[in-house]
Biopython code that builds the backbone (N, CA, C, O; Angstrom):
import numpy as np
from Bio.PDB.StructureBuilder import StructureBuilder

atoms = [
    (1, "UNK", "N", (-1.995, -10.662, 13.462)),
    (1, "UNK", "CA", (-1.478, -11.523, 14.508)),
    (1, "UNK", "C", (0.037, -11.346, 14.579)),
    (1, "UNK", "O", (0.534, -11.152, 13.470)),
    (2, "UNK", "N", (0.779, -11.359, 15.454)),
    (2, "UNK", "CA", (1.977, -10.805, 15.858)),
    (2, "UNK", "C", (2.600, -12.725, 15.305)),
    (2, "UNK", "O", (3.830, -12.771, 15.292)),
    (3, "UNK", "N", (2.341, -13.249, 15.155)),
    (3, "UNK", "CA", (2.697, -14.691, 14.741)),
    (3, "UNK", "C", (2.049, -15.585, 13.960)),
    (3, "UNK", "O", (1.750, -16.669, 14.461)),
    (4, "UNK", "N", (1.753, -15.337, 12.761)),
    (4, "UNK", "CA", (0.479, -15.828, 11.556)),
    (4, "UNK", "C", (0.398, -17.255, 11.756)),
    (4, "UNK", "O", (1.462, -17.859, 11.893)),
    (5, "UNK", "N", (-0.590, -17.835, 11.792)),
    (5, "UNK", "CA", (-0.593, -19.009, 12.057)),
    (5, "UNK", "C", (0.100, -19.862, 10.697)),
    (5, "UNK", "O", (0.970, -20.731, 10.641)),
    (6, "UNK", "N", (-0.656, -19.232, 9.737)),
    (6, "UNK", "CA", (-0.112, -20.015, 8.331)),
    (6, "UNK", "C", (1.126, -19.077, 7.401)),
    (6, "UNK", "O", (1.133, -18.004, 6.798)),
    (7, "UNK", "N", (2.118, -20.172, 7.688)),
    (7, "UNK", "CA", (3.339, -19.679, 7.592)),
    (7, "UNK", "C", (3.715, -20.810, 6.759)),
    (7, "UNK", "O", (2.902, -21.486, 6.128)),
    (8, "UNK", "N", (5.626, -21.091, 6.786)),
    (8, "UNK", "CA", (5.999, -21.907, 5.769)),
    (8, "UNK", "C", (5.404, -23.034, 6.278)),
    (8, "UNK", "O", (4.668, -23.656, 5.512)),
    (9, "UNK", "N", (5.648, -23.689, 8.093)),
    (9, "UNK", "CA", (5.007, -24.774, 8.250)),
    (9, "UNK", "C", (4.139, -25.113, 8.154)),
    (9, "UNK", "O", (3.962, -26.318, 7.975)),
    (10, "UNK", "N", (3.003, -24.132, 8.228)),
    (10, "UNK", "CA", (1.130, -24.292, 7.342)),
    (10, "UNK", "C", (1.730, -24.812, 6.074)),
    (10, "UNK", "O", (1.627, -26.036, 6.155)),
    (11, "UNK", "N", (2.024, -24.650, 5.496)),
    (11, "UNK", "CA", (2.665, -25.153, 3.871)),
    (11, "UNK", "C", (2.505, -26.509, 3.622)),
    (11, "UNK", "O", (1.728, -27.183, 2.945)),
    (12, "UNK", "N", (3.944, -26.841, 4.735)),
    (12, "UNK", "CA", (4.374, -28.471, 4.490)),
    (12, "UNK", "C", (2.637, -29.193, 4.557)),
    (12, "UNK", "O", (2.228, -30.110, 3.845)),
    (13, "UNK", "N", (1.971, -28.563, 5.469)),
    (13, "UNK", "CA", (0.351, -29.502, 5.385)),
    (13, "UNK", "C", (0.204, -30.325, 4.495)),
    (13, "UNK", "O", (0.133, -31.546, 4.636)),
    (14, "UNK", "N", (0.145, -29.669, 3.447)),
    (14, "UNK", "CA", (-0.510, -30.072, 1.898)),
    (14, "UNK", "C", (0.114, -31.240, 1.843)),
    (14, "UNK", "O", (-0.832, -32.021, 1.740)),
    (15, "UNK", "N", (1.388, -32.070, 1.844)),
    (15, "UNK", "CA", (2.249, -32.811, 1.646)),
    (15, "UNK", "C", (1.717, -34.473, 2.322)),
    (15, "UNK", "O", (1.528, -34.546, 3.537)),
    (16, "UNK", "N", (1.561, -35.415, 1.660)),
    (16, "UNK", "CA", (1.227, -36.732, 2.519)),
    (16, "UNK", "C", (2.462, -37.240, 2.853)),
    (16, "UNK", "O", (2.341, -38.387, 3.284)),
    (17, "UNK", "N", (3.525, -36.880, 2.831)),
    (17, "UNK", "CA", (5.281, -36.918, 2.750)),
    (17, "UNK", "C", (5.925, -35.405, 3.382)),
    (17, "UNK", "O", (5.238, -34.391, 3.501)),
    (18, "UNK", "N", (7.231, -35.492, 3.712)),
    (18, "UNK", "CA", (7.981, -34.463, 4.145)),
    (18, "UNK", "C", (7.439, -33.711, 5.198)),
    (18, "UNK", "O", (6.646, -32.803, 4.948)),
    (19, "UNK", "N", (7.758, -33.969, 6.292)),
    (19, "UNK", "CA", (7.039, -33.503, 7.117)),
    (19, "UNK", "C", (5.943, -32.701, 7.475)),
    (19, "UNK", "O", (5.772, -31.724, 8.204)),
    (20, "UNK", "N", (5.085, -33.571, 6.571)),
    (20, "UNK", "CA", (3.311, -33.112, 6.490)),
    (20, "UNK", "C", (2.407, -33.407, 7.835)),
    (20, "UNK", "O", (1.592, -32.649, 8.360)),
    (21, "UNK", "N", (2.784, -34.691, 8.223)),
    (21, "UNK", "CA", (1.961, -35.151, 9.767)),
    (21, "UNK", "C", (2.835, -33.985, 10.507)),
    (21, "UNK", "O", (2.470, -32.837, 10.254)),
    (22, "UNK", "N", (3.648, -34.099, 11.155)),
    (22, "UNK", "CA", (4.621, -33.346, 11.735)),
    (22, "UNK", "C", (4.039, -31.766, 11.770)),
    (22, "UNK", "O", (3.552, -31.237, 12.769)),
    (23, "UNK", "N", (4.167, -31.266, 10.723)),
    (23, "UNK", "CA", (2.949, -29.525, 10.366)),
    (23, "UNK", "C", (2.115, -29.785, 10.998)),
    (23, "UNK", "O", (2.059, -29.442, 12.179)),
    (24, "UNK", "N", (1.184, -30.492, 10.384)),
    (24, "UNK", "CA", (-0.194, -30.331, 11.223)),
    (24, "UNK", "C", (-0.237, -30.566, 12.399)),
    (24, "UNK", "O", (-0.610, -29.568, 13.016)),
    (25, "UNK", "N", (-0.004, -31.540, 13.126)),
    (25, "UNK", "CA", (0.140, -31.824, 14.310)),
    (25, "UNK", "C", (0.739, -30.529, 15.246)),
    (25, "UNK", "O", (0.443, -30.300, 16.419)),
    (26, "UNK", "N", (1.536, -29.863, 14.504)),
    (26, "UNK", "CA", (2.215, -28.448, 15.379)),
    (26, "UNK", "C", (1.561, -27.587, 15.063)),
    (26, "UNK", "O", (1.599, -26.640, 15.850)),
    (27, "UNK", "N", (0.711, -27.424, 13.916)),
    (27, "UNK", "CA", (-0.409, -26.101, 13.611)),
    (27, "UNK", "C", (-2.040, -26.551, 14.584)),
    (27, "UNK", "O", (-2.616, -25.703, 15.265)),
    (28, "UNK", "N", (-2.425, -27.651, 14.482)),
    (28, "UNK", "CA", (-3.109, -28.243, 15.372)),
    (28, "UNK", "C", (-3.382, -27.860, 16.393)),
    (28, "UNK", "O", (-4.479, -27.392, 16.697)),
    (29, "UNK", "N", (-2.087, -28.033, 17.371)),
    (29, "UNK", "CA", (-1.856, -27.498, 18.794)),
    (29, "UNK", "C", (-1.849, -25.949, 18.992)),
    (29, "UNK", "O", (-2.351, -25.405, 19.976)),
    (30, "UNK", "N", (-1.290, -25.348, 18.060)),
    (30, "UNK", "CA", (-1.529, -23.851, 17.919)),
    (30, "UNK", "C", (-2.811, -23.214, 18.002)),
    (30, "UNK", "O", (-3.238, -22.411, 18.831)),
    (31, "UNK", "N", (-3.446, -23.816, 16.795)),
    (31, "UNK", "CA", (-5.030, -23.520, 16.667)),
    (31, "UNK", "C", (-5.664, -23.732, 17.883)),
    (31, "UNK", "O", (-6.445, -22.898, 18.340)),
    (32, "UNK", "N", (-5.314, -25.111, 18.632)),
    (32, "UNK", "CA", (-6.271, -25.349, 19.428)),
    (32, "UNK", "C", (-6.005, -24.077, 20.966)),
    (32, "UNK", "O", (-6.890, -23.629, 21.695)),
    (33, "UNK", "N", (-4.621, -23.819, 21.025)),
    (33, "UNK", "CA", (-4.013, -22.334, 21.835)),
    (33, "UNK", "C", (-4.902, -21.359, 21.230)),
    (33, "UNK", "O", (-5.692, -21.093, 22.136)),
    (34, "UNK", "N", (-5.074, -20.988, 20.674)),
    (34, "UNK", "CA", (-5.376, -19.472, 20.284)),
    (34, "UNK", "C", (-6.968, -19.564, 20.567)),
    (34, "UNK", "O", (-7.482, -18.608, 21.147)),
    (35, "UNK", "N", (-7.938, -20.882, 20.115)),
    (35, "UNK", "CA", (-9.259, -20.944, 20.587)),
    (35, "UNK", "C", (-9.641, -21.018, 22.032)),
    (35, "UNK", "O", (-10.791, -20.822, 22.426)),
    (36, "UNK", "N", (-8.580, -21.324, 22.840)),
    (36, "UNK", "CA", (-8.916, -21.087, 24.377)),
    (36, "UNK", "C", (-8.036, -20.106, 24.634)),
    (36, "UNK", "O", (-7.721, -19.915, 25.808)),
    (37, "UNK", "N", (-7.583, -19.458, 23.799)),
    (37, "UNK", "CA", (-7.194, -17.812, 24.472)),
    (37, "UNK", "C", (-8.763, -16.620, 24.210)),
    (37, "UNK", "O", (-9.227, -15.731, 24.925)),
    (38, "UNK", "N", (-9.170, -17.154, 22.893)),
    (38, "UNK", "CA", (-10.292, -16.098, 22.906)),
    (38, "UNK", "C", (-11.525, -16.732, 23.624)),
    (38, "UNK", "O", (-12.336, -16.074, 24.276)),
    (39, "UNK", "N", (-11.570, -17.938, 23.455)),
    (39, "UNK", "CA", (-12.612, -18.326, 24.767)),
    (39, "UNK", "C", (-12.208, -17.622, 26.333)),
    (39, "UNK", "O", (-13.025, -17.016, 27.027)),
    (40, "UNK", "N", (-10.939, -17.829, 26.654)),
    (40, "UNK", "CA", (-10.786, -17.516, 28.263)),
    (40, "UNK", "C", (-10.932, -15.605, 28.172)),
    (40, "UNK", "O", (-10.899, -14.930, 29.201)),
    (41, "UNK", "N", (-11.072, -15.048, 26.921)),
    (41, "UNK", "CA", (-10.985, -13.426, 27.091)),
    (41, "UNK", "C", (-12.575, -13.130, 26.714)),
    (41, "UNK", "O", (-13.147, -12.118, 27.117)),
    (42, "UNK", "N", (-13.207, -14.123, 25.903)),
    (42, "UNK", "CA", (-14.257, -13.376, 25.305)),
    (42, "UNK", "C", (-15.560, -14.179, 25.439)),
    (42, "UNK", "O", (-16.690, -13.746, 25.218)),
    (43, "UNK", "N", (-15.164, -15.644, 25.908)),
    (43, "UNK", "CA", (-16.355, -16.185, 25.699)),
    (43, "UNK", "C", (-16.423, -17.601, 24.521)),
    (43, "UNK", "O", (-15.721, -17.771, 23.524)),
    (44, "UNK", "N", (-17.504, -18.459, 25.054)),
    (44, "UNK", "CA", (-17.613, -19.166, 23.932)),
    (44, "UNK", "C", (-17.760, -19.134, 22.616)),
    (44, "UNK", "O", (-17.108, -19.510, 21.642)),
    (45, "UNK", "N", (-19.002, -18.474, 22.857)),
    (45, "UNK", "CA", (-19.592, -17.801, 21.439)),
    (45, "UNK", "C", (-18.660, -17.203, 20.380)),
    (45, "UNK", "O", (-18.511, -17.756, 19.291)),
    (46, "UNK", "N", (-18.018, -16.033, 20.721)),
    (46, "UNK", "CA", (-16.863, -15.765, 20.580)),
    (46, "UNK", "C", (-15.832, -16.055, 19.853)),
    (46, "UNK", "O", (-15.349, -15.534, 18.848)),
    (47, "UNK", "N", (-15.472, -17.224, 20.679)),
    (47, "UNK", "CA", (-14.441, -18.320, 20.089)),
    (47, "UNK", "C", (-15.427, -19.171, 19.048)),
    (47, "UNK", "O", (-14.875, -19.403, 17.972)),
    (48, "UNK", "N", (-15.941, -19.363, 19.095)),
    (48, "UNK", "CA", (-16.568, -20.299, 17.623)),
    (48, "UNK", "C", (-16.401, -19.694, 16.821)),
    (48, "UNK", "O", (-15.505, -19.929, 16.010)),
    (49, "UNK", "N", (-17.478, -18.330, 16.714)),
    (49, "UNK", "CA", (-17.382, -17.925, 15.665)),
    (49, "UNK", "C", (-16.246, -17.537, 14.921)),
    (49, "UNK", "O", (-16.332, -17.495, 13.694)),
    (50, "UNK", "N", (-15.159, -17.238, 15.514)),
    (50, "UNK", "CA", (-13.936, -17.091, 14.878)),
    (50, "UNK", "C", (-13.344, -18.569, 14.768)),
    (50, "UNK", "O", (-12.920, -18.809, 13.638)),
    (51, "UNK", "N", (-13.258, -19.281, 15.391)),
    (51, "UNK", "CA", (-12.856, -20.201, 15.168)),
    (51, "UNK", "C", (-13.396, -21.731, 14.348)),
    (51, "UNK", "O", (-12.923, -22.857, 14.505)),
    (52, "UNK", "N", (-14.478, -21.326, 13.496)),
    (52, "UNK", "CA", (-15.288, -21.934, 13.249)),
    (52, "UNK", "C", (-16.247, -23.375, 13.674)),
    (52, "UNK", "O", (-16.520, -24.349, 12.972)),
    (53, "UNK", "N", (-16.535, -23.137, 14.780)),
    (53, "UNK", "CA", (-16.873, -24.029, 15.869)),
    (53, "UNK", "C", (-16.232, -25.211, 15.721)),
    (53, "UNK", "O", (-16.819, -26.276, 15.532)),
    (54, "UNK", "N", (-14.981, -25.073, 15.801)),
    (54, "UNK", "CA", (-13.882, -26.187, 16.054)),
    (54, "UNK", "C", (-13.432, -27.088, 14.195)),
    (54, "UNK", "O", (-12.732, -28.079, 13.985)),
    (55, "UNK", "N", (-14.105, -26.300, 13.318)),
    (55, "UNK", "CA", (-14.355, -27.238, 12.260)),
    (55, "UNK", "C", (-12.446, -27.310, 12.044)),
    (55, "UNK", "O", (-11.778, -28.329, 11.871)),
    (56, "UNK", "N", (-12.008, -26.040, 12.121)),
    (56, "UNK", "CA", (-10.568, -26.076, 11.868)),
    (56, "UNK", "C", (-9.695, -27.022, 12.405)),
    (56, "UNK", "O", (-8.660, -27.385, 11.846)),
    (57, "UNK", "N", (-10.082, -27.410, 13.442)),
    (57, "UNK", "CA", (-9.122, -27.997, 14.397)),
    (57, "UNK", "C", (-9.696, -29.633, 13.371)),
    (57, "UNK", "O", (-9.184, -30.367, 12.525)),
    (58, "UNK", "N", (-10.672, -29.566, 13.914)),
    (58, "UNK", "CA", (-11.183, -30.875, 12.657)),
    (58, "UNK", "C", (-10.289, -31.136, 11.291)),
    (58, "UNK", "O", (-9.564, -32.113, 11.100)),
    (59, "UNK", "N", (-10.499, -30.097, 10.438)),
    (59, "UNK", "CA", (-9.781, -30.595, 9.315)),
    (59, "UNK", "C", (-8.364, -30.786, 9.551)),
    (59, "UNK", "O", (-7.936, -31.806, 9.010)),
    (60, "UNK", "N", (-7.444, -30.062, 10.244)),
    (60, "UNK", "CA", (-6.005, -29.952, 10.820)),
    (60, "UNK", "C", (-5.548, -31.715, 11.521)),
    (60, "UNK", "O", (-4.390, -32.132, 11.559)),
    (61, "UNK", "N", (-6.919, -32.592, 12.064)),
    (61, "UNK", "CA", (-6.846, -33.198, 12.693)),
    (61, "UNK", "C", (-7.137, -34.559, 11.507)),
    (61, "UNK", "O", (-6.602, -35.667, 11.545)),
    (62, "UNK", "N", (-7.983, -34.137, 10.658)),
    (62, "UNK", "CA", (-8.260, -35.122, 9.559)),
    (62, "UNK", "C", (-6.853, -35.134, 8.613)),
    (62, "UNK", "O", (-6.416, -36.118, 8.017)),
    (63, "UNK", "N", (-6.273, -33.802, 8.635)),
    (63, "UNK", "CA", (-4.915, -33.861, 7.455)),
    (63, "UNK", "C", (-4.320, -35.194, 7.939)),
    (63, "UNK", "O", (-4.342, -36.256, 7.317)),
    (64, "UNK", "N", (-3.668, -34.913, 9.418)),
    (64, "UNK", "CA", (-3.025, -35.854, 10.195)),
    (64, "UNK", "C", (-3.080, -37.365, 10.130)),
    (64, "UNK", "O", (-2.107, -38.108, 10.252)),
    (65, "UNK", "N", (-4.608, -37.809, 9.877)),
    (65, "UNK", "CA", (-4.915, -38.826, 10.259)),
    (65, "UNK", "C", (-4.894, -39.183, 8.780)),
    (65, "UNK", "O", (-5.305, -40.342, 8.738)),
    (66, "UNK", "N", (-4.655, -38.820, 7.696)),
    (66, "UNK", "CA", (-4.502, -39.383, 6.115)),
    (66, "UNK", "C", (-3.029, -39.027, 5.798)),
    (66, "UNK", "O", (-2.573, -39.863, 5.018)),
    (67, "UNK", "N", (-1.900, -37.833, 6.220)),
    (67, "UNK", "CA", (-0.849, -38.184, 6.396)),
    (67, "UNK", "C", (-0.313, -39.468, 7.197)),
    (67, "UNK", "O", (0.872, -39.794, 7.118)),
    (68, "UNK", "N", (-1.154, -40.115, 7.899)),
    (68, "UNK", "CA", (-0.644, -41.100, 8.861)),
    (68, "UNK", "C", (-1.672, -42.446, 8.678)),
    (68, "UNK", "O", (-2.218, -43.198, 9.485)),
    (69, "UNK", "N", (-1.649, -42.350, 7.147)),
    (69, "UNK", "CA", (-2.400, -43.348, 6.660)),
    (69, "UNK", "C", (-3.302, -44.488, 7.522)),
    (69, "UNK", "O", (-3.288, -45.711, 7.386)),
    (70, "UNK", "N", (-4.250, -43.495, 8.645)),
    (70, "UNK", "CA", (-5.436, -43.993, 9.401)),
    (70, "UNK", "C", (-6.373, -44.268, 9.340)),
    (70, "UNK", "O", (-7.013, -45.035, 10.059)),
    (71, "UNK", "N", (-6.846, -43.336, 7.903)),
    (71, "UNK", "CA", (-7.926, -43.976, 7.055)),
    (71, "UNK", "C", (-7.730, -44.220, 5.867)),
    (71, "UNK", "O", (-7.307, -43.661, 4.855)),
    (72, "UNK", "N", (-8.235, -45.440, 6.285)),
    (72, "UNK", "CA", (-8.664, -46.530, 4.714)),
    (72, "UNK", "C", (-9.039, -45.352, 3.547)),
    (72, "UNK", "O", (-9.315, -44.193, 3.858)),
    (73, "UNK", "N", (-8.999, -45.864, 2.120)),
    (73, "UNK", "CA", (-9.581, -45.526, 1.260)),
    (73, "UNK", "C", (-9.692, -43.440, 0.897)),
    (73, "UNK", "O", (-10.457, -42.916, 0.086)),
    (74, "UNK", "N", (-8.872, -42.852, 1.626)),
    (74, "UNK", "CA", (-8.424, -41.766, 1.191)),
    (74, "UNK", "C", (-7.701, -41.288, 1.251)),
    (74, "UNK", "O", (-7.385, -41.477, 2.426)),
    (75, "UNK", "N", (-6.995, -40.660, 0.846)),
    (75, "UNK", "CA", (-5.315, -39.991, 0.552)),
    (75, "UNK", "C", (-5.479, -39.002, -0.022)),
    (75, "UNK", "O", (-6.495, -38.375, 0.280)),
    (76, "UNK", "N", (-4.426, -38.338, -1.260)),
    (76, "UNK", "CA", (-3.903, -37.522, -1.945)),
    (76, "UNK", "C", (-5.250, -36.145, -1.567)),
    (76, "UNK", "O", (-5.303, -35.171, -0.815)),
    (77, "UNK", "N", (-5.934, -36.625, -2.319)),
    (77, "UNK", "CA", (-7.461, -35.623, -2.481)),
    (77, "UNK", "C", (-8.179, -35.186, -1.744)),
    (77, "UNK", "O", (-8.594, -34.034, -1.870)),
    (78, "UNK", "N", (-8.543, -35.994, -0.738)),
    (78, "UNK", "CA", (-8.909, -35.459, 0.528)),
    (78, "UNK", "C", (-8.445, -34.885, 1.010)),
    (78, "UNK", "O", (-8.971, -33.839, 1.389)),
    (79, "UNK", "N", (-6.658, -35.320, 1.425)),
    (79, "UNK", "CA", (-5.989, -34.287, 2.425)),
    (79, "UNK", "C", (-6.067, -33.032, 1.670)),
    (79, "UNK", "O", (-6.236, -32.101, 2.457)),
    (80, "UNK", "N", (-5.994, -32.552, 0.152)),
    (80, "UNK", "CA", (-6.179, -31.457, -0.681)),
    (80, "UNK", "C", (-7.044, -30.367, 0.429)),
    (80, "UNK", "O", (-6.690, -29.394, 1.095)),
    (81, "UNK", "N", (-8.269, -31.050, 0.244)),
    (81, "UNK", "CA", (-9.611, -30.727, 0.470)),
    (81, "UNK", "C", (-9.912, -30.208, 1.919)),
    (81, "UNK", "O", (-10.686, -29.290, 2.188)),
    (82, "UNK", "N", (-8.964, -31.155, 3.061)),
    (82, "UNK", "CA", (-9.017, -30.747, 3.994)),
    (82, "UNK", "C", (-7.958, -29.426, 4.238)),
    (82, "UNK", "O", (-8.313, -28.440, 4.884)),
    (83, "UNK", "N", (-6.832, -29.536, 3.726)),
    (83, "UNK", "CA", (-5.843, -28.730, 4.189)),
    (83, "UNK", "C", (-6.647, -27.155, 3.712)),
    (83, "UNK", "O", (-6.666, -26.180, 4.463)),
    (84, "UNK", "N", (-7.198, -27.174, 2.491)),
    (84, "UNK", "CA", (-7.715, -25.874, 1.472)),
    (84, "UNK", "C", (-8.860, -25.407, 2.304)),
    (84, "UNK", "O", (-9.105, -24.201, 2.343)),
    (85, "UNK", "N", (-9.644, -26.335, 3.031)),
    (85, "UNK", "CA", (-10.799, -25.918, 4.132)),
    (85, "UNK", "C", (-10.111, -25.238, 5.869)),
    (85, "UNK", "O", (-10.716, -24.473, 6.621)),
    (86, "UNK", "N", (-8.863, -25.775, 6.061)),
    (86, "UNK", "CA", (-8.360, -25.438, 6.888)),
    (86, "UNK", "C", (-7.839, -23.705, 6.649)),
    (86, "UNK", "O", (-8.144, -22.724, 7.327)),
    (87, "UNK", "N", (-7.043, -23.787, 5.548)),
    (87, "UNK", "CA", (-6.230, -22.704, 5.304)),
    (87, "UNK", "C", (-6.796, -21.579, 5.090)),
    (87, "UNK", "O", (-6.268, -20.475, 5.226)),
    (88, "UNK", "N", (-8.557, -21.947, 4.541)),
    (88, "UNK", "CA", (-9.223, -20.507, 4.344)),
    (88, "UNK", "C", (-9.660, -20.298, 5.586)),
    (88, "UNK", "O", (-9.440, -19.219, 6.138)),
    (89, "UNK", "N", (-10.408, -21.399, 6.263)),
    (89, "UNK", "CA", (-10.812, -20.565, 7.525)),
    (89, "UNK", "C", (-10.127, -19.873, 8.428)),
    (89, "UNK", "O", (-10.696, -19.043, 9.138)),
    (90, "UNK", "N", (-8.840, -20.120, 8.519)),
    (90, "UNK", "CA", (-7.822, -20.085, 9.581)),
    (90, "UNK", "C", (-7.506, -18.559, 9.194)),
    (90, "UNK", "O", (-7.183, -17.746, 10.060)),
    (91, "UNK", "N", (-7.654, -18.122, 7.420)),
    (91, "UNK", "CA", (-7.077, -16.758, 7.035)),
    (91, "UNK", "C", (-8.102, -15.840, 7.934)),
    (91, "UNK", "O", (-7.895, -14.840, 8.621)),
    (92, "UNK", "N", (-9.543, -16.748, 7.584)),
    (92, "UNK", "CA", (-10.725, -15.542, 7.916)),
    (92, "UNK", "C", (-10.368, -15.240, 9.563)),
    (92, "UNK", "O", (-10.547, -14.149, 10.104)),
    (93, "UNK", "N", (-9.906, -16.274, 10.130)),
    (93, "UNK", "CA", (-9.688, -16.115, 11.610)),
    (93, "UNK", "C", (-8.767, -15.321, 11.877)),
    (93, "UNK", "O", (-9.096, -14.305, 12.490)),
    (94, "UNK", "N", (-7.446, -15.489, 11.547)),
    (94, "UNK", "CA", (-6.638, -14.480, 11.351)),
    (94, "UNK", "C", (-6.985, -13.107, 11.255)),
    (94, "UNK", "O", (-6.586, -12.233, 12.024)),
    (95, "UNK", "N", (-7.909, -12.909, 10.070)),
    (95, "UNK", "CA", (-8.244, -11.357, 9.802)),
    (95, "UNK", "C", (-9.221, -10.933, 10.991)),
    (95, "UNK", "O", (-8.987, -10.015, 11.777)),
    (96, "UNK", "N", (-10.108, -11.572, 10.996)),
    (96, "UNK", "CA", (-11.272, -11.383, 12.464)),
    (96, "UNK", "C", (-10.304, -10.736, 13.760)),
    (96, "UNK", "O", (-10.483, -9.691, 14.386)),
    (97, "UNK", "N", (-8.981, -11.997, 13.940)),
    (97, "UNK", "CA", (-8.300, -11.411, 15.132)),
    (97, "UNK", "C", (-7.792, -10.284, 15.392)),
    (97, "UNK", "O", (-7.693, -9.557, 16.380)),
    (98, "UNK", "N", (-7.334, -10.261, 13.791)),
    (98, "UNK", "CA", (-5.960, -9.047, 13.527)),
    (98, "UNK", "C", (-7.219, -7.530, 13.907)),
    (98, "UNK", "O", (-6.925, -6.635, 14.700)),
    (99, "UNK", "N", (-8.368, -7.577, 13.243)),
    (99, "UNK", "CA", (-9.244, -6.083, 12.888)),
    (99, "UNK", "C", (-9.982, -6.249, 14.173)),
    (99, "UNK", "O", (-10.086, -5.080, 14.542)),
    (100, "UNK", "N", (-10.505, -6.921, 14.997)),
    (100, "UNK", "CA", (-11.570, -7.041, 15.974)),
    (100, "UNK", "C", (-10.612, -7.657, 17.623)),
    (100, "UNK", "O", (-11.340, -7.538, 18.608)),
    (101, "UNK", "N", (-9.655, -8.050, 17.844)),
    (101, "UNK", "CA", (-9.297, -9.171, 18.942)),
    (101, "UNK", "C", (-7.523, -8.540, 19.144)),
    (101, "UNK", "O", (-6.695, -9.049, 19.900)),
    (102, "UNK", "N", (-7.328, -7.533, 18.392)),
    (102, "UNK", "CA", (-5.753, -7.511, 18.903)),
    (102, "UNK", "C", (-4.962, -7.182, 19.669)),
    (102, "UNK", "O", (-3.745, -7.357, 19.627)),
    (103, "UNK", "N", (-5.951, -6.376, 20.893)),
    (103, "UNK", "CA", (-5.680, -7.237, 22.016)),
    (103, "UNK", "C", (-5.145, -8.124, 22.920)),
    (103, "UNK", "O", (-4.726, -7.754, 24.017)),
    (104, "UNK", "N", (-5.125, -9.323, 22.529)),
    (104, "UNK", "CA", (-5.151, -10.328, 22.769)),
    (104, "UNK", "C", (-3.797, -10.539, 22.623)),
    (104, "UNK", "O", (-3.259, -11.219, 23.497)),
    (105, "UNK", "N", (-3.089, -10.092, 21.678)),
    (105, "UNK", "CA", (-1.477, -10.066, 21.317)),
    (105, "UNK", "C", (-1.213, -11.605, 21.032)),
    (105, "UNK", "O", (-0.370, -12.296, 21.604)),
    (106, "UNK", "N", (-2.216, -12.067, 19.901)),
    (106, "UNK", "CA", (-2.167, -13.415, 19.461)),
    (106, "UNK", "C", (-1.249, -13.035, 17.800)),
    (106, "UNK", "O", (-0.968, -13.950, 17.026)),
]
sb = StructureBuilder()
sb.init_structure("model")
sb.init_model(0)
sb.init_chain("A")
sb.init_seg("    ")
for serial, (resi, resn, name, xyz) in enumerate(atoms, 1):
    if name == "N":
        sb.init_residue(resn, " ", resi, " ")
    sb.init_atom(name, np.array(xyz, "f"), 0.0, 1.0, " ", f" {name:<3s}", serial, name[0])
structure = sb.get_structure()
């Protein structure tokens, strides 16, 4: 990808402090760009499968909402859990784009 999605600001994610909501919320919006770029070139199907039928945008969206203490009863560990589910899929997506989609000049 000519612009890796997970970079230093993928980083700050991990963080329930220091501009951790802030990351995600801007990796978020990214992710959710790049899944209607390969939807509008390739298709739905397509876009799921690389994009893991939205699960990414999900966890990116769950970091947010436990950086921004929205839900009750989880913190530290979860966001772990979500950010580590985010960050692998997002690599596999990455690589999918980079070897199969580049093209696309994502």
């Amino acid at each position: 990808m000519r612009n890796p999605v997970i970079d230093s600001v993928w980083e700050q994610i991990r963080h329930l402090e220091m501009g951790g909501a802030a990351a995600a919320q801007a990796k978020l919006q990214e992710v959710v760009s790049i899944g209607r770029a390969i939807h509008a070139a390739h298709g739905e199907q397509v876009a799921n499968e690389i994009m893991d039928y939205g699960l990414i945008e999900t966890a990116l969206y769950r970091c947010r909402q436990i950086q921004d203490h929205e839900l009750n009863g989880i913190g530290y560990d979860e966001l772990q859990i979500f950010y580590r589910y985010a960050t692998s899929a997002m690599s596999r997506a990455q690589t999918v784009i980079d070897t199969h989609y580049a093209e696309l000049g994502l």
